[in-house]
C-alpha positions as YAML, in Angstrom:
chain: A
units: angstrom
residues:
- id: 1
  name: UNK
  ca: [113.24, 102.76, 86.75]
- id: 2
  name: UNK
  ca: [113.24, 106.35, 87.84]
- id: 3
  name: UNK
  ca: [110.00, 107.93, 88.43]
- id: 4
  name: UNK
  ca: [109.86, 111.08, 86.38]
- id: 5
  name: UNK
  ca: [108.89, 114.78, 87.90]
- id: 6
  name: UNK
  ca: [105.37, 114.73, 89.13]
- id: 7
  name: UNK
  ca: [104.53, 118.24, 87.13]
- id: 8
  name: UNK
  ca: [105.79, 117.84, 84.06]
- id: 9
  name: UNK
  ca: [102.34, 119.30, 82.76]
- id: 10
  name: UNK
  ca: [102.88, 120.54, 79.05]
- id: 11
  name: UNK
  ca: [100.22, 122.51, 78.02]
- id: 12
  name: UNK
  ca: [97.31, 123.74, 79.77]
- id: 13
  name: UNK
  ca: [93.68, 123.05, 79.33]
- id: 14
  name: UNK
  ca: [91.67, 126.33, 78.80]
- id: 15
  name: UNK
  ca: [88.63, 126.25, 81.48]
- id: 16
  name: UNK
  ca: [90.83, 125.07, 84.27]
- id: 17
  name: UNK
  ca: [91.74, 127.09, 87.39]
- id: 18
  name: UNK
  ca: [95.19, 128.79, 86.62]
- id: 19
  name: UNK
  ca: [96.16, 128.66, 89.93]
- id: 20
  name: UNK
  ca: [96.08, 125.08, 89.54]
- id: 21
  name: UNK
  ca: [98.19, 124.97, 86.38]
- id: 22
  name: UNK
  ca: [101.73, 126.08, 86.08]
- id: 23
  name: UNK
  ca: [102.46, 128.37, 83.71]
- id: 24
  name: UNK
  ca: [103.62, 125.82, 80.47]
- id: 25
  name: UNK
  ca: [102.96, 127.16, 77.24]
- id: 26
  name: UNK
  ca: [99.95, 124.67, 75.42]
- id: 27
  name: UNK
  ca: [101.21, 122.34, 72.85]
- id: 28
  name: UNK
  ca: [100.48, 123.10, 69.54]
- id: 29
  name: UNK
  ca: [97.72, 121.82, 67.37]
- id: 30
  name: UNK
  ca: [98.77, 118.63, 65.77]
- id: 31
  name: UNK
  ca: [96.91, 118.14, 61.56]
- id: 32
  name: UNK
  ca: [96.90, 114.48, 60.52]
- id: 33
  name: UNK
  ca: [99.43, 114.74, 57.94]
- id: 34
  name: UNK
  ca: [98.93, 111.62, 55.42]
- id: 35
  name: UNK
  ca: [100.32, 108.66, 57.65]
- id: 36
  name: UNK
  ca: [97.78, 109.45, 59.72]
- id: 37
  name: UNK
  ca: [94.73, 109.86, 58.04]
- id: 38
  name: UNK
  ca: [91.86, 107.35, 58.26]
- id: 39
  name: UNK
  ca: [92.44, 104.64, 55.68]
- id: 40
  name: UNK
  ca: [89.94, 104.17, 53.39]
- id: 41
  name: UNK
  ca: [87.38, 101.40, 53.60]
- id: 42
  name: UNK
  ca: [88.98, 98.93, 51.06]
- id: 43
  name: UNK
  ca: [92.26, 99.58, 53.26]
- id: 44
  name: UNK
  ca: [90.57, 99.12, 56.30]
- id: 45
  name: UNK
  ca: [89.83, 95.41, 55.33]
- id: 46
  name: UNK
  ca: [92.39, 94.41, 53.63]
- id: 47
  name: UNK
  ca: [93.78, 92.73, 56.95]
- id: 48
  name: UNK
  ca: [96.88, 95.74, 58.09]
- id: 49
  name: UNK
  ca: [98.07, 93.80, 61.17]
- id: 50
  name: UNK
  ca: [98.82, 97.77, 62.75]
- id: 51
  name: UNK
  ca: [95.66, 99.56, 62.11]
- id: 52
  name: UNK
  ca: [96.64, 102.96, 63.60]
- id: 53
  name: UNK
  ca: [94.34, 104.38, 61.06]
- id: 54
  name: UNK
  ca: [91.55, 102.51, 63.11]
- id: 55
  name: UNK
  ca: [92.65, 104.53, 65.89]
- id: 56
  name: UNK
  ca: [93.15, 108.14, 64.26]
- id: 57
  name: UNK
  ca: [89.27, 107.39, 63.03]
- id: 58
  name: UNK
  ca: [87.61, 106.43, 66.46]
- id: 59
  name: UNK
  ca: [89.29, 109.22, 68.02]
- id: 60
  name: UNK
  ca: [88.27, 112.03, 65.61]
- id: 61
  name: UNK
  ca: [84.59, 111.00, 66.36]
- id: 62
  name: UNK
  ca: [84.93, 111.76, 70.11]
- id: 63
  name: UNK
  ca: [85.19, 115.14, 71.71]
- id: 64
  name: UNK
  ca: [87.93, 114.35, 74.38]
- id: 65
  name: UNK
  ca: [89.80, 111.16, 75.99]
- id: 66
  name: UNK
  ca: [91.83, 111.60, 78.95]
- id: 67
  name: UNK
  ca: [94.25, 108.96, 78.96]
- id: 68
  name: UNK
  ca: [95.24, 107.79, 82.73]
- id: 69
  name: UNK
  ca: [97.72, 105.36, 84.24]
- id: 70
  name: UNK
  ca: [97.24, 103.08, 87.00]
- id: 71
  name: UNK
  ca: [98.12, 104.08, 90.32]
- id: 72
  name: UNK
  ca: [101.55, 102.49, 92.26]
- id: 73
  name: UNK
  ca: [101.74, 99.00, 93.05]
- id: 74
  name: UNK
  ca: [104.20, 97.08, 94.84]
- id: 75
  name: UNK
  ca: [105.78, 95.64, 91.65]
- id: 76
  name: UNK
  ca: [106.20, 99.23, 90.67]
- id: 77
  name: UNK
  ca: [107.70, 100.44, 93.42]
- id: 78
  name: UNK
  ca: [110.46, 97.37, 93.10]
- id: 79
  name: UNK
  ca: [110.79, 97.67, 89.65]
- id: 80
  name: UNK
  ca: [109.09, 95.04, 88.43]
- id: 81
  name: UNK
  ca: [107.45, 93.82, 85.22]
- id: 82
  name: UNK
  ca: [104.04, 93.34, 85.78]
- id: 83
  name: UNK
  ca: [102.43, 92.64, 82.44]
- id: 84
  name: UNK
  ca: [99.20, 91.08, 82.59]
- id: 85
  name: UNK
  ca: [99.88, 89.96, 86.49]
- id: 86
  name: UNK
  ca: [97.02, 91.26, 88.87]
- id: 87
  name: UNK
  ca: [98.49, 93.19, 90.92]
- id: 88
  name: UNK
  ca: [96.42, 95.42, 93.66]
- id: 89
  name: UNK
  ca: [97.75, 99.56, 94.66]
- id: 90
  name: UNK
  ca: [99.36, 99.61, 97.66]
- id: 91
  name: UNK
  ca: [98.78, 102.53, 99.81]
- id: 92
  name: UNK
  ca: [100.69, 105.10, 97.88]
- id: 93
  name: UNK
  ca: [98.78, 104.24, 94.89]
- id: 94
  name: UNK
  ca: [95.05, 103.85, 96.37]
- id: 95
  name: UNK
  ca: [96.03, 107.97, 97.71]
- id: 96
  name: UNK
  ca: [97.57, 108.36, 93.78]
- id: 97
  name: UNK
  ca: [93.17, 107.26, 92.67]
- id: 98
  name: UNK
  ca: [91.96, 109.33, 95.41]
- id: 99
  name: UNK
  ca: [94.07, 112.79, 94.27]
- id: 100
  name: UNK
  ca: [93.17, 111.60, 90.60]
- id: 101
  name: UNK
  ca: [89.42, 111.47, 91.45]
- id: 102
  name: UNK
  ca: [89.66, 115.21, 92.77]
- id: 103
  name: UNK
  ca: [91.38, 116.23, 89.89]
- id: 104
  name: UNK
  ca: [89.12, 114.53, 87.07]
- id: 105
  name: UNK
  ca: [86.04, 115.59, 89.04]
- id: 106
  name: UNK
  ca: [86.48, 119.26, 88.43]
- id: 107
  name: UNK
  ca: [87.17, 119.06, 84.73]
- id: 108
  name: UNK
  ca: [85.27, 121.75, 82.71]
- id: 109
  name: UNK
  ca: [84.11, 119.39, 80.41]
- id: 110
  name: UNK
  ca: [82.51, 116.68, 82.76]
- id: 111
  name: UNK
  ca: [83.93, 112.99, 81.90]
- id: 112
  name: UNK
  ca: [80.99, 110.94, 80.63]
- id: 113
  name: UNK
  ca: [82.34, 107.62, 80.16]
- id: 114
  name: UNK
  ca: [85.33, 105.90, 82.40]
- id: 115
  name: UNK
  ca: [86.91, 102.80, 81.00]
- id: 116
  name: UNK
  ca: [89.93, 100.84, 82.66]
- id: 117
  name: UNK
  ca: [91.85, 97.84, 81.87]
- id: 118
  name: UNK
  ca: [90.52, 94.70, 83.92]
- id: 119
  name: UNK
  ca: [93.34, 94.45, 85.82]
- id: 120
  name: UNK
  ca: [93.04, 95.05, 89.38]
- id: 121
  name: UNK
  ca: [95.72, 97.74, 89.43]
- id: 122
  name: UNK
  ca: [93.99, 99.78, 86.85]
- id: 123
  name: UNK
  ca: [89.95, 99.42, 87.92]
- id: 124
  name: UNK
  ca: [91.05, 100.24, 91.88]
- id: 125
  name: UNK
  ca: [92.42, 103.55, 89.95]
- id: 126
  name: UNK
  ca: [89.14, 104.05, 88.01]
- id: 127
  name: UNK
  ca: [86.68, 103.46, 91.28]
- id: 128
  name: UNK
  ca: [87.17, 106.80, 93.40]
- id: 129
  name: UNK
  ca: [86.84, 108.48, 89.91]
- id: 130
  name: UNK
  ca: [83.49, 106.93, 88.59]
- id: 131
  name: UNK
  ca: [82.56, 106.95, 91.69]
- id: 132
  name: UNK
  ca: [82.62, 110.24, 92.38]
- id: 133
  name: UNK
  ca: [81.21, 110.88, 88.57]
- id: 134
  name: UNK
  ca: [78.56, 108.93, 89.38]
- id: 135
  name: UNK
  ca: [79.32, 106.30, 86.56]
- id: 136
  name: UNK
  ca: [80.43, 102.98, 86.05]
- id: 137
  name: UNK
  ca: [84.01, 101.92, 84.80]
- id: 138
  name: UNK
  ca: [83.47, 99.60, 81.76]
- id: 139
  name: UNK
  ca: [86.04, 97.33, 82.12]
- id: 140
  name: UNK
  ca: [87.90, 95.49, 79.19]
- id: 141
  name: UNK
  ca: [90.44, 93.12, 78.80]
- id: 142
  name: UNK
  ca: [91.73, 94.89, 75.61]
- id: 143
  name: UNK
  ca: [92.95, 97.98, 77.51]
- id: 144
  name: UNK
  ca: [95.70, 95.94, 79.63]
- id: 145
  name: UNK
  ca: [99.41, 96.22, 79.58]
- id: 146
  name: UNK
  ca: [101.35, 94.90, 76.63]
- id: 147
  name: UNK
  ca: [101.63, 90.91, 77.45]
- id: 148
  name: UNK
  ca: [105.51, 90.46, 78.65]
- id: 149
  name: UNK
  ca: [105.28, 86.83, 78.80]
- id: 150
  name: UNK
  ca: [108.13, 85.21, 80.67]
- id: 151
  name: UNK
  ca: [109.41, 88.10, 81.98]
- id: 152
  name: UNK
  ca: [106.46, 88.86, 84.56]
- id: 153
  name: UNK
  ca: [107.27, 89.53, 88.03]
- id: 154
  name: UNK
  ca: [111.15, 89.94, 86.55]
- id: 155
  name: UNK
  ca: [113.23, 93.17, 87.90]
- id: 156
  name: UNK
  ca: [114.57, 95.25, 85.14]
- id: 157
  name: UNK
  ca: [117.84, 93.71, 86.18]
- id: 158
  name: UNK
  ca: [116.87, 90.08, 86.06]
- id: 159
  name: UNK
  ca: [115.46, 90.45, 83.00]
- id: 160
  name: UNK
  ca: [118.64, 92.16, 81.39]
- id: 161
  name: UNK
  ca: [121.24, 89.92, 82.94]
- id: 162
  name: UNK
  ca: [118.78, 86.86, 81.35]
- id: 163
  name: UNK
  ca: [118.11, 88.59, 77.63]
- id: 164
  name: UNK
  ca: [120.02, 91.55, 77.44]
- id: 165
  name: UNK
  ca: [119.73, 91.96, 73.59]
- id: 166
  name: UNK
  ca: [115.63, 91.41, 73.23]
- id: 167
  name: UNK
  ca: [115.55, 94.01, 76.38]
- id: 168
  name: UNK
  ca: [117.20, 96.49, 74.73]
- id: 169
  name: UNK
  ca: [114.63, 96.29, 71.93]
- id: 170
  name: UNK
  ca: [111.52, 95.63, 73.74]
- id: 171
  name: UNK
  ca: [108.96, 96.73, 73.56]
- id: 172
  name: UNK
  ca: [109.31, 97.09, 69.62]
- id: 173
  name: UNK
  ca: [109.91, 93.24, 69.42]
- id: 174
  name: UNK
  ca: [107.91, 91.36, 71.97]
- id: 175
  name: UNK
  ca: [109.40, 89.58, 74.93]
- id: 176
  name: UNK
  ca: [109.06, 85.66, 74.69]
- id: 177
  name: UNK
  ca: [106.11, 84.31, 74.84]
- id: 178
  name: UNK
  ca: [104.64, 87.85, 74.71]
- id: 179
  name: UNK
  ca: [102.89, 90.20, 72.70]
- id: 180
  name: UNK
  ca: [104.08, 92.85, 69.80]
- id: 181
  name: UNK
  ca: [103.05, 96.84, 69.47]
- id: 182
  name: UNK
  ca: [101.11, 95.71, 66.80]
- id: 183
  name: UNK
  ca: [99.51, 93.13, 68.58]
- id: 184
  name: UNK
  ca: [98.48, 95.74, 70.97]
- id: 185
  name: UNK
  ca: [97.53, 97.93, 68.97]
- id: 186
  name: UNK
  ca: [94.89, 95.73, 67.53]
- id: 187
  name: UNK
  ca: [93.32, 94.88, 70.58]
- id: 188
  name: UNK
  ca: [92.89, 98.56, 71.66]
- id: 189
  name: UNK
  ca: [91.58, 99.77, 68.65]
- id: 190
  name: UNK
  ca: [88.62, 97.43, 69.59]
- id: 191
  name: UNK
  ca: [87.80, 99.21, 72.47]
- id: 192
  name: UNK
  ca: [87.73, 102.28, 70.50]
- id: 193
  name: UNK
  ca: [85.67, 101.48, 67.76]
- id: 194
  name: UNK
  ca: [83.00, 100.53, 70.78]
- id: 195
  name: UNK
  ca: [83.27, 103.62, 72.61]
- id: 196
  name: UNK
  ca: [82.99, 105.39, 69.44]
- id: 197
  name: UNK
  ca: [79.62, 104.14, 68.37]
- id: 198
  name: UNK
  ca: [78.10, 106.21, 72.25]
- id: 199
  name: UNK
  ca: [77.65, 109.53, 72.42]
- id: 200
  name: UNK
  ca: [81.19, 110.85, 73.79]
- id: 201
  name: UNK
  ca: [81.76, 114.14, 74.98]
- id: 202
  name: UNK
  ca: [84.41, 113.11, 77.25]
- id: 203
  name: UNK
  ca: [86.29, 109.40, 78.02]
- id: 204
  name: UNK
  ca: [88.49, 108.85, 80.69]
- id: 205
  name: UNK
  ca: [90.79, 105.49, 79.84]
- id: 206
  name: UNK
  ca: [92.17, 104.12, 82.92]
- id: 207
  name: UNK
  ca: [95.37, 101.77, 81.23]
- id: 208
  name: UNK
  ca: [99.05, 101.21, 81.36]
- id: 209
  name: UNK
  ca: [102.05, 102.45, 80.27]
- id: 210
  name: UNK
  ca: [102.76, 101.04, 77.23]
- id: 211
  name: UNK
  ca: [99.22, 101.48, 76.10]
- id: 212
  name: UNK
  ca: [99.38, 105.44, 76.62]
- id: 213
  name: UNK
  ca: [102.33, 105.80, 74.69]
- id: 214
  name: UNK
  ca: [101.15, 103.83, 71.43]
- id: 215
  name: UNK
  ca: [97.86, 105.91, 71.52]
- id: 216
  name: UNK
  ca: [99.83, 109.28, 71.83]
- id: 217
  name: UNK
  ca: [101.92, 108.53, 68.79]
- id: 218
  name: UNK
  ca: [98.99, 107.07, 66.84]
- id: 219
  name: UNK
  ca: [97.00, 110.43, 67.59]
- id: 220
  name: UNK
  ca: [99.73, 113.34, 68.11]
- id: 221
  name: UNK
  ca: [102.03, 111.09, 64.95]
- id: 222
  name: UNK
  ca: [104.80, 110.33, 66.94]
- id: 223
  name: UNK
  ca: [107.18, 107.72, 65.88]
- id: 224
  name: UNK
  ca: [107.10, 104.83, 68.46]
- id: 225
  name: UNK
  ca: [110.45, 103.78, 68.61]
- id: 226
  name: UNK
  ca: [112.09, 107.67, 68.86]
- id: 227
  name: UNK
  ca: [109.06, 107.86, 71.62]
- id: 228
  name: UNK
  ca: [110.13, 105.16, 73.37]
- id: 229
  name: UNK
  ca: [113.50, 105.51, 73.45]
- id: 230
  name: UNK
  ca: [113.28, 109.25, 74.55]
- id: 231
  name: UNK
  ca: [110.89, 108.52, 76.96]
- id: 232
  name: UNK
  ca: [108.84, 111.40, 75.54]
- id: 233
  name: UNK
  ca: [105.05, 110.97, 77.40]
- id: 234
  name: UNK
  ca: [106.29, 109.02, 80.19]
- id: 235
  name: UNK
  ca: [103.66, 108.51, 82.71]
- id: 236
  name: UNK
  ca: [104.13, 108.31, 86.18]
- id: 237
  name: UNK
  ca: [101.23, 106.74, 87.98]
- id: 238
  name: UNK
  ca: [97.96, 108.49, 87.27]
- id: 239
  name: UNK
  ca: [99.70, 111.22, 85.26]
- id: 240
  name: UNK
  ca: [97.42, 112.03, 82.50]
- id: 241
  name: UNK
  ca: [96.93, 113.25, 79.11]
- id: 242
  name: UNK
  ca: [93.71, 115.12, 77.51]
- id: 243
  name: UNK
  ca: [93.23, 114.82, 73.78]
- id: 244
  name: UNK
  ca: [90.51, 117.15, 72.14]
- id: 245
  name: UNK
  ca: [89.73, 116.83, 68.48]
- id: 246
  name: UNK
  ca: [88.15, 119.24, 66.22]
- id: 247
  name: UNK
  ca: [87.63, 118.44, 62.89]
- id: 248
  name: UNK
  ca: [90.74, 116.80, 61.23]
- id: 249
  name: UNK
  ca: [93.20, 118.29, 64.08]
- id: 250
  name: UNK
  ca: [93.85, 116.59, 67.91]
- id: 251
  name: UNK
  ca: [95.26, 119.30, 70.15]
- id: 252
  name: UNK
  ca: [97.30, 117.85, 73.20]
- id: 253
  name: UNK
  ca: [96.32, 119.59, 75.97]
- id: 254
  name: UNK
  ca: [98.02, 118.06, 78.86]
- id: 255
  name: UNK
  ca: [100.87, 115.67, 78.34]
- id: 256
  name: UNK
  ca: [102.07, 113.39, 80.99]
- id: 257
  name: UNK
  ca: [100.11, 116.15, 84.03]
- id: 258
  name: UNK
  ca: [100.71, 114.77, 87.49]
- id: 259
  name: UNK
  ca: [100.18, 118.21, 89.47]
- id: 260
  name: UNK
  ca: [97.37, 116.04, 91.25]
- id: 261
  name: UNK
  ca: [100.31, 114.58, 92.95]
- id: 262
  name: UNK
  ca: [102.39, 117.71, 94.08]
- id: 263
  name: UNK
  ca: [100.92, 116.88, 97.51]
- id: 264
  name: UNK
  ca: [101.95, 113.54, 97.93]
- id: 265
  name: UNK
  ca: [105.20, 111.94, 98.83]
- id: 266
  name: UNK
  ca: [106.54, 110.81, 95.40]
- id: 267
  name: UNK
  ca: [107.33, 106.95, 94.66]
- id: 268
  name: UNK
  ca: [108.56, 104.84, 92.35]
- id: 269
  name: UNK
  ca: [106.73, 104.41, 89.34]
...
């Protein structure tokens, strides 16, 4: 898969140095039209197998979440499926945490809480950061990569020459013996409803790929399968995205931001 541009930062956190921004116009505030509105209680347990209206709700009680992906691993860099396989950075990517951590470190609004995936990949990324924070990473199992089931470790081009029909529609129906959007969906909008019960003035979410993009089109009401397909919000490793809600509106403002990397030899990601 080719890695996209390393600054393709849209939008522009106020507070931050300008020098250190190129000059993208911010993205526009986003209202929660009706789809995404908070459900109300009797919807909320009537069982919806998708409940991106769980989402929408924890976010709105937070401040900000800056949502990161993992820094490169070998798998990446050979354009493999990784899934739920633990798969350490290799050098590029342990640099990728380190450039992150100075980034994320001179915020304006100071992170207060750093959460990763469990997967080695994801807490290596999240270790320079809290470490520099002075925090710990709560780790979760909930926050890892949409489960690709028999297609770990695969190349893009295995994996196509083996199921060329379900690849072409992954990840909107779930490879075998894997997991669904929805599925995913679920288990993230755990971690959420956790975070949201702490005081939260600013969350960093250390995740994966597919993860960031279902939270951006739960929160900024994109429709996952035009998202996907465009791959609008792809992430190379470590990019990151800021959220900051006021009120009934989430303003985007960075999108997919990777200047940390403009210094580093790119790779593959």
């Amino acid at each position: 898969m080719k890695a996209p541009s390393v600054t393709p930062c849209i939008g522009r956190a106020s507070g931050w140095p300008s020098a250190a921004w190129p000059s993208w116009s911010p993205i526009p505030t986003c209202r929660m039209g009706p789809s995404m509105r908070p459900p109300s209680d009797h919807a909320q347990s009537s069982g919806d197998p998708c409940p991106l209206g769980r989402l929408v709700s924890a976010g709105a009680r937070m401040t900000r979440i800056t949502l990161v992906r993992h820094g490169q691993t070998a798998h990446n860099a050979a354009g493999r499926f990784q899934g739920w396989a633990d798969i350490a950075l290799n050098g590029h990517g342990q640099a990728q945490a380190a450039a992150l951590a100075r980034r994320l470190a001179g915020h304006p609004v100071r992170p207060t809480h750093v959460l990763s995936s469990d997967l080695g990949r994801a807490a290596q990324t999240a270790a320079p950061l809290a470490h520099a924070l002075g925090l710990p990473v709560q780790p979760s199992a909930d926050l890892r990569e949409i489960h690709i089931g028999a297609w770990e470790g695969l190349t893009f081009a295995e994996i196509e020459a083996q199921d060329a029909d379900r690849f072409r529609q992954w990840p909107l129906v779930a490879a075998p013996q894997g997991e669904s959007v929805a599925d995913l969906t679920r288990r993230v909008g755990a971690v959420l409803d956790r975070l949201a019960l702490q005081p939260t003035d600013h969350a960093v979410i250390v995740t994966h790929g597919v993860v960031i993009t279902a939270l951006l089109c739960t929160w900024l009401g994109w429709d996952f399968a035009d998202a996907w397909a465009g791959r609008r919000g792809l992430h190379h490793n470590t990019a990151l995205s800021t959220l900051r809600w006021a009120d009934e509106a989430v303003q985007c403002e960075t999108l997919a931001c990777a200047a940390h990397l403009e210094d580093l030899q790119v790779g593959a990601g």
